[in-house]
N, C-alpha and C positions, 0 to 999 in steps of 0.2 A: 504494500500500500504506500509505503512512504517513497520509493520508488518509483511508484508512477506521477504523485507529485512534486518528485523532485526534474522526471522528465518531461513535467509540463513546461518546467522554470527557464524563463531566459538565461542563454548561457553567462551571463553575469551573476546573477542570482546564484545560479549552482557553483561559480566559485567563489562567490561569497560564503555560501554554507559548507563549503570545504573548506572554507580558512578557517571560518569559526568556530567548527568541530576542531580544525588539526589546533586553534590557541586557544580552545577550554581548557580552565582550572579543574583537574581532575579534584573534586572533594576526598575526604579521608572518610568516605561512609562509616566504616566500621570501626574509626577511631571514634568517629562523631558520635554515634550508638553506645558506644560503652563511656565514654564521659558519659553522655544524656544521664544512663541506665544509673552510673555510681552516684552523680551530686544526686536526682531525683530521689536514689534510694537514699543516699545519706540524709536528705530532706525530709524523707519521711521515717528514718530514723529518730532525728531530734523531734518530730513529733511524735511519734512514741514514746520518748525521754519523757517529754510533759504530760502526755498524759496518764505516764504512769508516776510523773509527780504530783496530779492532780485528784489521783485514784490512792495514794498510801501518804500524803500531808493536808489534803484539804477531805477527804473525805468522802471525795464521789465514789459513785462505782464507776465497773467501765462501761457500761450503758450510757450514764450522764456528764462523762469526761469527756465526751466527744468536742460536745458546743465550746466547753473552753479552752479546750485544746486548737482547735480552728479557729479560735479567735485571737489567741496569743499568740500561734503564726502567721496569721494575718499581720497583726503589729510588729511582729518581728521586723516582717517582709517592710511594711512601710517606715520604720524605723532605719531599715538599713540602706531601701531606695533614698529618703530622702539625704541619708549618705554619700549617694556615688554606689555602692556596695555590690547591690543586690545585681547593678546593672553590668558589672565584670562577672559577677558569677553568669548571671545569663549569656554574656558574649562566650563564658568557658563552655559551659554545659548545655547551650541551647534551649533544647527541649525537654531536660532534664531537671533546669528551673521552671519551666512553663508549666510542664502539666500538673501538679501539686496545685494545694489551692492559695500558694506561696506565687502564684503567676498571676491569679485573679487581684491578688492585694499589689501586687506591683503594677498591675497595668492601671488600678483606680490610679492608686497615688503617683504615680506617672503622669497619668491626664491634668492632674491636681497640680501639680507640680510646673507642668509645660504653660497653661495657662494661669497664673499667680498672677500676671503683670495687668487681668484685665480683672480682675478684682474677685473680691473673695463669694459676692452671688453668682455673677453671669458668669466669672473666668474660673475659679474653683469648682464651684458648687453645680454650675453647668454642666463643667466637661466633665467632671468625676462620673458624675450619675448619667452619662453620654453610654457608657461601657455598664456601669454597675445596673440601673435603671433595667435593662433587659434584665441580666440574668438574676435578678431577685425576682422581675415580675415570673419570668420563665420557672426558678425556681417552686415559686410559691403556688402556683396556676400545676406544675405538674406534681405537688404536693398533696392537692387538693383532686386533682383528677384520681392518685391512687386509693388519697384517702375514703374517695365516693364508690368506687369500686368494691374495694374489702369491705367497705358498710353495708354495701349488695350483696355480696357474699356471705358474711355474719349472718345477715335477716334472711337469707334463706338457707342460711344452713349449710353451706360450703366448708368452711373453716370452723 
């Protein structure tokens, strides 16, 4: 297939896309993969740490160590963006910082951060809730779709 569109192409065109195959930057796939895989894990290592400090010094169990566990990495995350920090570990580990909920707390405080200079409603409060605004609505809306389900299911008897 991509042969036949490449023998549609003006002969310019076709050495254009052989130049710029033969001077692509080969990526390090599988270096990139195993950082991602380690910071990501160690990321969610130190949340483990918490919230097995939240479950044997504060009390919870681990059913209800979750929420404050997600919440003080959350602040972590934004404590260390508004640093510089979090945005070197991200340039190491890519997607190794992102997908944790250590990526969601960086990208608010990120937008938060970017627009400062147009003021703390329109240029803070704006942009933050630009990114955050979806996925709370998303969250809560698919919260409540499981929640109505199982309560169908309880009432007749399924579960």
């Amino acid at each position: 297939m991509a042969d036949k569109k490449k023998k549609n192409l003006p002969p310019n065109a076709q050495r254009y896309q052989a130049f710029a195959k033969h001077r692509e930057v080969k990526r390090p796939l599988l270096k990139n993969c195993i950082k991602a895989f380690l910071i990501g894990g160690f990321i969610c290592f130190i949340g483990q740490i918490i919230s097995t400090m939240y479950v044997y010094f504060f009390g919870f169990t681990e059913q209800t160590a979750g929420n404050p566990t997600v919440a003080t990495l959350i602040f972590i995350t934004m404590f260390l963006t508004g640093f510089g920090v979090y945005d070197r570990i991200g340039q190491f580990a890519g997607a190794g910082s992102t997908v944790p909920v250590t990526g969601f707390g960086n990208s608010v405080i990120s937008a938060a951060i970017e627009h400062r200079s147009e003021g703390f409603i329109l240029g803070v409060g704006g942009n933050m809730f630009k990114l955050a605004g979806p996925v709370i609505v998303y969250g809560v809306f698919s919260a409540f779709v499981i929640a109505l389900i199982k309560a169908i299911l309880i009432k007749w008897g399924g579960l």
